[in-house]
DOPA-154370 format. One record per residue (C-alpha): residue in one letter; x, y, z; residue number from 0. Coordinates in Angstrom, 3 decimals. Layout:
N
- A_X_Y_Z_NUM
...
//
This chain:
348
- X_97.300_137.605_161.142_0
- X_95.065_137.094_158.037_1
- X_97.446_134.037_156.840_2
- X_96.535_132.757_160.308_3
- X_92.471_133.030_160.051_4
- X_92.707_132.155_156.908_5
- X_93.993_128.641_157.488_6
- X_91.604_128.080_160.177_7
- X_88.723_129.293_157.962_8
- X_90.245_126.088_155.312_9
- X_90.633_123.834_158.387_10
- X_87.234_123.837_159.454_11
- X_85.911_123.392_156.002_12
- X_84.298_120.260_155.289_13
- X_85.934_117.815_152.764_14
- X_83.625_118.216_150.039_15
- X_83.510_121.921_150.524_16
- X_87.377_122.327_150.292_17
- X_88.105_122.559_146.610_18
- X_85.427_125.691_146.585_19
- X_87.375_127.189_149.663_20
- X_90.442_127.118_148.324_21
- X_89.461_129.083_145.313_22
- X_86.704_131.395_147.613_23
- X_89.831_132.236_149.621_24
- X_92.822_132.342_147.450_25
- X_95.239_129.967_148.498_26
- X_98.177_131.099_146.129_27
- X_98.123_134.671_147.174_28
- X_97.000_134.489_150.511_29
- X_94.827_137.438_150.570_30
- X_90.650_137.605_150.539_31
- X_88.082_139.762_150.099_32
- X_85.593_140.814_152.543_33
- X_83.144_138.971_150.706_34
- X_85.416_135.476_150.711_35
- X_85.487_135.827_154.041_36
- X_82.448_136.620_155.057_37
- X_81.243_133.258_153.102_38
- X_83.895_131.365_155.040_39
- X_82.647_132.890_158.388_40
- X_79.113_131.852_157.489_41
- X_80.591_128.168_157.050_42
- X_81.500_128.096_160.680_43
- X_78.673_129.632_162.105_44
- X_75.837_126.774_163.292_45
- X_72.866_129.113_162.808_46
- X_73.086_128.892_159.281_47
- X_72.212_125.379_159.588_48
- X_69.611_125.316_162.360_49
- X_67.735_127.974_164.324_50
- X_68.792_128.261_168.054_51
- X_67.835_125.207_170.411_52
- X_65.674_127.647_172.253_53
- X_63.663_128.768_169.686_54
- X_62.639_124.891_168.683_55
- X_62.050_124.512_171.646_56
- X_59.607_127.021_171.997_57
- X_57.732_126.398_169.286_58
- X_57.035_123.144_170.529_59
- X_55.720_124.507_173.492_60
- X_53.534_126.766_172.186_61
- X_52.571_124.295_169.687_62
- X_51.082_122.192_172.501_63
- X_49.529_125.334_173.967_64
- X_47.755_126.014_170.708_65
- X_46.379_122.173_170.711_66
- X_45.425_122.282_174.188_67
- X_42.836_125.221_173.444_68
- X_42.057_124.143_170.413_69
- X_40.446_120.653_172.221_70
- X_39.775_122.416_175.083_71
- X_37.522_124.660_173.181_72
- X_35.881_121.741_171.525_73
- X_35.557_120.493_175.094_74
- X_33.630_123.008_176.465_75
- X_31.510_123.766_173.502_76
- X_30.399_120.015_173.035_77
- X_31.015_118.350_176.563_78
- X_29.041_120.438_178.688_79
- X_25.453_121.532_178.936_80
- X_26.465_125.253_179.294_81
- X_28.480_125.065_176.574_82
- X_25.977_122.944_174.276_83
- X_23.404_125.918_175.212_84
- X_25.931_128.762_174.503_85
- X_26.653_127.186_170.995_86
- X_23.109_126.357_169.889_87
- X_22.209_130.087_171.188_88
- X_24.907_131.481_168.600_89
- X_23.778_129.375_165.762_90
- X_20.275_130.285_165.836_91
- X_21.008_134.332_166.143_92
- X_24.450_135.107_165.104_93
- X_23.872_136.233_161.383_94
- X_21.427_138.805_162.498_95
- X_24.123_140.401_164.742_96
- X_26.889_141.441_162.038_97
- X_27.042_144.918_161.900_98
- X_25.925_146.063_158.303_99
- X_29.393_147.398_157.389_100
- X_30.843_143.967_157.694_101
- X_28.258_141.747_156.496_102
- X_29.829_142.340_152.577_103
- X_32.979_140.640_153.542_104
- X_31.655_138.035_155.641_105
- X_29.027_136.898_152.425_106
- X_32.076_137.080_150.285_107
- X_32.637_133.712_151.551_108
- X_29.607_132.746_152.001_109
- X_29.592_130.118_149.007_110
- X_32.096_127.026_149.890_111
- X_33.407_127.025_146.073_112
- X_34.361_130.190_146.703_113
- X_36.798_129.936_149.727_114
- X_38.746_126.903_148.168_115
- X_39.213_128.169_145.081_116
- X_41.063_131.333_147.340_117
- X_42.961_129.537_149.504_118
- X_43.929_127.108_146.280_119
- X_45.433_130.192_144.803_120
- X_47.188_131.306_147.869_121
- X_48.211_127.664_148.404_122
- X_49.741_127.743_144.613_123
- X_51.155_130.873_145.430_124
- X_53.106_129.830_148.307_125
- X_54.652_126.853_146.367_126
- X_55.688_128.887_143.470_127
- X_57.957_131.691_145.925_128
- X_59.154_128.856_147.792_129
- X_60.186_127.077_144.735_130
- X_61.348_130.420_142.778_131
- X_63.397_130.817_146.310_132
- X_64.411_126.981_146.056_133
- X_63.921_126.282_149.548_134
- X_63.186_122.729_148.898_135
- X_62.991_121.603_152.573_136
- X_60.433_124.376_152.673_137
- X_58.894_122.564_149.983_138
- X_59.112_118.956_151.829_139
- X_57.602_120.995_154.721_140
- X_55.125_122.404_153.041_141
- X_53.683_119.048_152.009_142
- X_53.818_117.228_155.275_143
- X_52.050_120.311_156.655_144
- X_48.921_119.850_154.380_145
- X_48.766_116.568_154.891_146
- X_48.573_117.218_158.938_147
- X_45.847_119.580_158.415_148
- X_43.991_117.385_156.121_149
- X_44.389_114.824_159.162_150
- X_43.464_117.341_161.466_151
- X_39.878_118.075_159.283_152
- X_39.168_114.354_159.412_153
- X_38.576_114.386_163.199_154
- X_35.155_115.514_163.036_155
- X_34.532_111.578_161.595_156
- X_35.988_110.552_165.642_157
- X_35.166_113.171_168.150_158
- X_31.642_112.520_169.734_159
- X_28.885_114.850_170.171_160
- X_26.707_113.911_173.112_161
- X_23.150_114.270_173.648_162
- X_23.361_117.117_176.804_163
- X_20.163_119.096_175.969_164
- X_17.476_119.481_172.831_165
- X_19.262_121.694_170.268_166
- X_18.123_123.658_166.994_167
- X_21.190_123.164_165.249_168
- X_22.452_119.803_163.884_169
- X_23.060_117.088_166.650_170
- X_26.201_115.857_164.512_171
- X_29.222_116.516_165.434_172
- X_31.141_119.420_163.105_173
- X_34.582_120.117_164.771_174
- X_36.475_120.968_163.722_175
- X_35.770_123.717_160.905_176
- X_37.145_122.143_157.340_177
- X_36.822_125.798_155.527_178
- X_38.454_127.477_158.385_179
- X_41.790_124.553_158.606_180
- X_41.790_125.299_154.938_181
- X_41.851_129.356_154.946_182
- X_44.419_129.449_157.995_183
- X_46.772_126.382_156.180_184
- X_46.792_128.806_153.540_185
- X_47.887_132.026_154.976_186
- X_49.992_130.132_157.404_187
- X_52.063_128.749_154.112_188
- X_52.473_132.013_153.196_189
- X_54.094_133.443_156.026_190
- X_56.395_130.871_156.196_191
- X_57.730_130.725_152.591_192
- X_58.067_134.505_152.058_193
- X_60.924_136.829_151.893_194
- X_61.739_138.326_155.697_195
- X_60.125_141.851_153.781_196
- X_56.799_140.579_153.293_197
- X_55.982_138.625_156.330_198
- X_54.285_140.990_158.418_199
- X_51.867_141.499_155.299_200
- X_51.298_137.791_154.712_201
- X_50.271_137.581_158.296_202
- X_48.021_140.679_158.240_203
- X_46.592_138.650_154.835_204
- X_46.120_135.382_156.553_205
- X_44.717_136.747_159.632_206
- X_42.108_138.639_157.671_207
- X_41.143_135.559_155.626_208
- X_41.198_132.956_158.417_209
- X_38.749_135.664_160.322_210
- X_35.980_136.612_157.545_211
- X_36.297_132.561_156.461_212
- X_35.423_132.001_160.699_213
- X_32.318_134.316_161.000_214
- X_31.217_133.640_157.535_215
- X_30.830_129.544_158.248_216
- X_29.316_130.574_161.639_217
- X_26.581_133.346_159.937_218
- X_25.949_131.171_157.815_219
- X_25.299_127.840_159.976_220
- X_27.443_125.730_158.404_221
- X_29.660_125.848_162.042_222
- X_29.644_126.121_165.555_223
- X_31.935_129.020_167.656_224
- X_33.834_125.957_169.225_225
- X_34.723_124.045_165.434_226
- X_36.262_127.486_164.337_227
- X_38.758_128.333_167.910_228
- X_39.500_124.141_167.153_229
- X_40.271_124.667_163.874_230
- X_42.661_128.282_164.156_231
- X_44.158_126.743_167.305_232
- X_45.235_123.054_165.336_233
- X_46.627_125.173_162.658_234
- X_48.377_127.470_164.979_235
- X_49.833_124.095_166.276_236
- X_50.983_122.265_163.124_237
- X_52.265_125.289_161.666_238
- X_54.501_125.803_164.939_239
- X_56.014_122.364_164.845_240
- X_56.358_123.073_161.254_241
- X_58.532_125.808_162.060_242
- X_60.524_124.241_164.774_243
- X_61.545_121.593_161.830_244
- X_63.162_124.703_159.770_245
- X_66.459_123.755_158.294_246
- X_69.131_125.270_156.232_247
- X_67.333_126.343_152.941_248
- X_64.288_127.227_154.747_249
- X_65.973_130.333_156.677_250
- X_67.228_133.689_155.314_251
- X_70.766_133.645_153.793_252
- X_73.524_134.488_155.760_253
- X_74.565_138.348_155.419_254
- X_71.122_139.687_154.907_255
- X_69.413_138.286_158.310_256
- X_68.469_141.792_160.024_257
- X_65.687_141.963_162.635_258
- X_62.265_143.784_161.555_259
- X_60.543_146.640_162.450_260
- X_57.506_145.607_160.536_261
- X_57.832_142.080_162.077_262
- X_58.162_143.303_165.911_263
- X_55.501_145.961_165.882_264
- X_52.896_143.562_163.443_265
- X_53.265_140.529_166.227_266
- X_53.639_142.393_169.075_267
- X_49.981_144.161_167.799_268
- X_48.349_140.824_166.892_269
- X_49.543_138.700_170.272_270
- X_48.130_141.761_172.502_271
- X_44.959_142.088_170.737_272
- X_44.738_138.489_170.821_273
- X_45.704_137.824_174.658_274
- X_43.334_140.859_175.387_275
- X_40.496_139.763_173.009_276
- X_39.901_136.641_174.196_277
- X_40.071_137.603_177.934_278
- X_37.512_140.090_176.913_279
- X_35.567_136.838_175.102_280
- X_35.534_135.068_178.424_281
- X_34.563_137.530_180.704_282
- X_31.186_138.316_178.721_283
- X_30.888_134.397_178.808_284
- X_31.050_134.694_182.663_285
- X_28.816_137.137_183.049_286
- X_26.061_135.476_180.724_287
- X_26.619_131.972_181.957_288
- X_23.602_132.266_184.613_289
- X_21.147_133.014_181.410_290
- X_22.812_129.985_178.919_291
- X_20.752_126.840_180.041_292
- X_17.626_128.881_179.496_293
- X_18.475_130.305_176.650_294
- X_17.655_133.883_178.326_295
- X_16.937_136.709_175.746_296
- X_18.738_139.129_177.655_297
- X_22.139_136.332_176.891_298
- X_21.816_136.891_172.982_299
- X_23.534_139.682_172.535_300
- X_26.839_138.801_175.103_301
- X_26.498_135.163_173.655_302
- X_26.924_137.049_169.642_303
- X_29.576_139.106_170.777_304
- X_31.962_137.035_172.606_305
- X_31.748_134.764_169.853_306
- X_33.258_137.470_167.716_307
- X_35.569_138.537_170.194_308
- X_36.867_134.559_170.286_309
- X_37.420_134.454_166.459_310
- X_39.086_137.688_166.379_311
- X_41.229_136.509_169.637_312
- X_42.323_133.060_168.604_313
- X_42.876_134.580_165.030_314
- X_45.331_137.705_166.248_315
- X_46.756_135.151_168.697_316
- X_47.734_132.661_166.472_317
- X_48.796_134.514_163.666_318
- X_51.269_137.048_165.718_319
- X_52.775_134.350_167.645_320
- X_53.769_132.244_163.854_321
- X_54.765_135.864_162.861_322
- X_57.444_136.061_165.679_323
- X_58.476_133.046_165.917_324
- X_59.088_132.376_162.046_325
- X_61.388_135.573_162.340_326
- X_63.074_134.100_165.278_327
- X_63.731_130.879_163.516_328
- X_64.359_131.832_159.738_329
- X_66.918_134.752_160.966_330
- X_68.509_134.290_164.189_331
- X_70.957_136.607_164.676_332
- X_74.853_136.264_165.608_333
- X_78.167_137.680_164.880_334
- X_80.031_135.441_162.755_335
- X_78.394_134.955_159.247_336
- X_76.402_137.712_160.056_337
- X_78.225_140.863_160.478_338
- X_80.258_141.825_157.454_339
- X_83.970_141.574_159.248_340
- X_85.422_138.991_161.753_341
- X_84.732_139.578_165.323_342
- X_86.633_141.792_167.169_343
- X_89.546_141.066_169.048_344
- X_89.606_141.519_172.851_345
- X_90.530_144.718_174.255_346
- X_93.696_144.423_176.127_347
//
């Protein structure tokens, strides 16, 4: 019986990988190791080149979810009068609403030297482990992806800004956010070129920079509510398809894929805050919509803190759904290659 599944390990072998069978497998003796076979098991298995149809696929999908709300935010905020009024109502009173015990972390990066030269060393970081890890697609990937986001920072040059209503804040347009693409690029590399052990941490990192990078450019008028949701969500996007383009040397090795208790109970956290969060965001919008074209006083305080509820939203949102889904894709989970013995045979 072991003869037998031996040979049909060596037959399905490709050509150029034959020599290395024969001598993984021991074709004078005819016996193998667990290990030999295990390696010849992971050779037949598909998922060790590709993650599962179904999980590209959703990536893709959410990917055009997260792009969706990222314009449709920008929509809203720039396109309409209440949104126009909502905005401009933020900008002129959102710094004096940051509770005292956060304002520290928020003026951390509140210098714009300051939150390149982070994400630059995150950045750097996330090329060295993926090259120490030599996952070059990874690598390939990683460059294509900054290159997107750059592209996606450039279309504040195209969108328009109409003239709706008189506004204290600039009338240029300033979506999306540049500092915000930049922080969330950054922590999104990370997740995705880290060992399976330290994703849930790089996510927790990234979410936490992406969100004091948000509020700070906001308390600090340098951006609108609207250019930071635009500028998580586009991240969120590219950094999907991203992962739906994971090959090979970009997924855990065969053997040590394992789901992750860290990894379920950090994204299942961040996409319920998120979902709830920003349901919470819309319904103070609702009820201080009446008071946004006239700038009501009584609409200050809603207008302040579903603006914080939005960044925190999109933020959790985003970052728990990568989580997952780079899991999904960089360890899918099967029997052969995986399990450390053949499958078994049928019961009779």
């Amino acid at each position: 019986m072991t003869d037998q599944f031996t040979e049909h390990i060596r037959d399905s072998q490709p050509a150029a990988a034959s020599e290395q069978g024969e001598r993984r497998l021991g074709s004078s003796s005819g016996g193998i190791s667990p290990d030999d076979l295990d390696r010849g098991l992971a050779r037949l298995d598909p998922l060790t080149v590709r993650p599962r149809v179904s999980s590209t696929v959703l990536c893709l999908i959410l990917a055009a979810v997260f792009a969706g709300i990222g314009f449709g935010a920008w929509w809203l905020g720039v396109r309409t009068v209440d949104g126009q009024s909502y905005e401009d109502m933020v900008w002129s009173n959102f710094s004096r609403s940051i509770p005292g015990w956060l304002s520290p972390f928020v003026d951390v990066f509140a210098f714009s030297g300051r939150v390149i030269a982070v994400c630059v060393v995150i950045g750097v970081v996330s090329l060295a482990v993926a090259l120490a890890r030599r996952r070059w697609w990874t690598v390939g990937q990683l460059a294509v992806f900054a290159a997107l986001c750059f592209g996606a920072e450039q279309l504040k040059k195209v969108l328009p800004r109409p003239f709706l209503i008189n506004t204290e804040s600039m009338t240029a347009n300033s979506a999306p956010s540049g500092h915000t693409i930049l922080a969330a690029a950054a922590g999104m590399a990370l997740i995705i070129v880290v060992p399976r052990a330290a994703r849930a941490l790089a996510s927790l990192v990234a979410a936490a920079l992406t969100l004091l990078v948000g509020l700070s450019v906001i308390s600090h008028q340098w951006h609108r509510p609207s250019d930071v949701v635009m500028s998580v969500a586009l991240v969120g996007a590219i950094g999907l398809v991203m992962i739906a383009a994971t090959r090979t040397s970009g997924m855990d090795a065969p053997g040590s894929r394992m789901s992750s208790a860290s990894v379920q109970i950090v994204a299942s956290v961040l996409i319920t805050l998120g979902v709830m969060v920003c349901l919470y965001a819309a319904y103070i919008i609702w009820q201080i919509e009446p008071g946004l074209v006239f700038k009501a006083q009584w609409a200050r305080s809603g207008a302040n803190a579903s603006t914080v509820a939005m960044i925190v939203g999109i933020d959790a949102l985003v970052f728990g759904t990568v989580l997952a889904l780079r899991q999904l894709t960089a360890a899918p989970l099967s029997k052969i290659g995986l399990v450390g013995a053949p499958p078994a045979p049928p019961s009779k």
